[in-house]
VOZALUM-368695 format. One line per 3 residues: their letters; for each residue x, y, z of N, C-alpha, C. Coordinates in steps of 0.02 Angstrom, whole numbers, plus 50000, padded with zeros to 5 digits. Example, Ala and Ser with C-alpha at 12.3 -4.5 7.8 and 13.67 -1.06 7.14 Angstrom:
2
AS) 50660 49716 50390 50615 49775 50390 50660 49835 50390 | 50642 49888 50354 50684 49947 50357 50645 50002 50394
% end
This chain:
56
XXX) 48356 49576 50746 48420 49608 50733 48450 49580 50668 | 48465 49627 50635 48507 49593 50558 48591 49582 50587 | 48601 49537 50551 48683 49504 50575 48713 49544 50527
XXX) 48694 49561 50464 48734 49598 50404 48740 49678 50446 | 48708 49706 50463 48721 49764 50511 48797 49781 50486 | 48841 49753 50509 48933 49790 50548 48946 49777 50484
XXX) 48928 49749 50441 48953 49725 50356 48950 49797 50340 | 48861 49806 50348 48859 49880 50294 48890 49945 50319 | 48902 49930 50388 48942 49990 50425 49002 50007 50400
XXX) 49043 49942 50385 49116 49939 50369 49102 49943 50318 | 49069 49953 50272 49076 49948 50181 49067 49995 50177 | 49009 50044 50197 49011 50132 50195 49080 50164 50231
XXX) 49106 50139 50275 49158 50181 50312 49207 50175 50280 | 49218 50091 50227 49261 50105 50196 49254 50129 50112 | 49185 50157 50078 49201 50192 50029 49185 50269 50045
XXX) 49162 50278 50106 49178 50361 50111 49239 50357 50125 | 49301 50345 50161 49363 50340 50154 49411 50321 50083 | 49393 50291 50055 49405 50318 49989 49395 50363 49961
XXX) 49309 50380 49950 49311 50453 49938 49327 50519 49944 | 49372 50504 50002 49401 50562 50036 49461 50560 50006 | 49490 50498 50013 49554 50487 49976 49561 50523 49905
XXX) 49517 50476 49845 49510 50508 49798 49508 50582 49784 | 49450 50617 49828 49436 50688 49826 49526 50719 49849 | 49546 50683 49893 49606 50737 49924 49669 50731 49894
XXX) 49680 50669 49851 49735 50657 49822 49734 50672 49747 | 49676 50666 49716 49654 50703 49648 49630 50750 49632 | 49561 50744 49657 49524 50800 49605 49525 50867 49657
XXX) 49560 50863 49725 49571 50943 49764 49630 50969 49714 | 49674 50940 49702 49729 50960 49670 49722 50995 49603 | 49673 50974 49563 49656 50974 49498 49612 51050 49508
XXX) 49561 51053 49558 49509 51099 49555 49565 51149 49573 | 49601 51154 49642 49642 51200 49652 49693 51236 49610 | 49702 51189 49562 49740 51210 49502 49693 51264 49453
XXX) 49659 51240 49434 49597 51264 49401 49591 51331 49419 | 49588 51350 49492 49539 51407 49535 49602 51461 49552 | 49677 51430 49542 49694 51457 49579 49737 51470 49643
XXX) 49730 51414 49664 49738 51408 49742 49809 51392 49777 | 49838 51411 49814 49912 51411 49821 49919 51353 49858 | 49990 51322 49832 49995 51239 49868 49993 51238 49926
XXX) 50017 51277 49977 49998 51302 50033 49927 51280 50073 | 49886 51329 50019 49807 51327 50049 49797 51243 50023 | 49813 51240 49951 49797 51172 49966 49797 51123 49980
XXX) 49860 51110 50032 49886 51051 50076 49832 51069 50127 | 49821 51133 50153 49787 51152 50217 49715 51115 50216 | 49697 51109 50135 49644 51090 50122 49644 51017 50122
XXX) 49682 50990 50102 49702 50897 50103 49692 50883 50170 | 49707 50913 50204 49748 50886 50274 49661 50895 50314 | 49629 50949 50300 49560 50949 50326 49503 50895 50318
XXX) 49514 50886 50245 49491 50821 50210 49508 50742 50241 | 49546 50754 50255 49594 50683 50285 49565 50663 50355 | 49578 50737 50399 49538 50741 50442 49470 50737 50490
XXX) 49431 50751 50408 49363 50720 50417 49352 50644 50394 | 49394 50619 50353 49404 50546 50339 49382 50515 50404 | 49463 50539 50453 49479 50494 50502 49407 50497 50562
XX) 49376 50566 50570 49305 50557 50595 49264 50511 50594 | 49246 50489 50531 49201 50461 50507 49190 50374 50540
% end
């Protein structure tokens, strides 16, 4: 059994949680701007993002 195990668990859980962060607090905003997308849809879209964060 490796002891580092729960290390690498918590180090991925915590940079896909950033990445979600990042993706939902920046660059959704930016692309949605870009495309289009009404602040509306795109909170709907943050909030989905966030959502799958907290899954993870």
């Amino acid at each position: 059994m490796n002891p580092q195990h729960p290390q690498k668990s918590e180090m991925t859980s915590l940079l896909l949680g950033a990445g979600f962060a990042l993706a939902s607090l920046i660059i959704l905003p930016a692309v949605a701007q870009r495309v289009g997308l009404g602040s509306s849809l795109t909170i709907a879209l943050r909030g989905a993002l966030m959502r799958a964060a907290n899954r993870l």
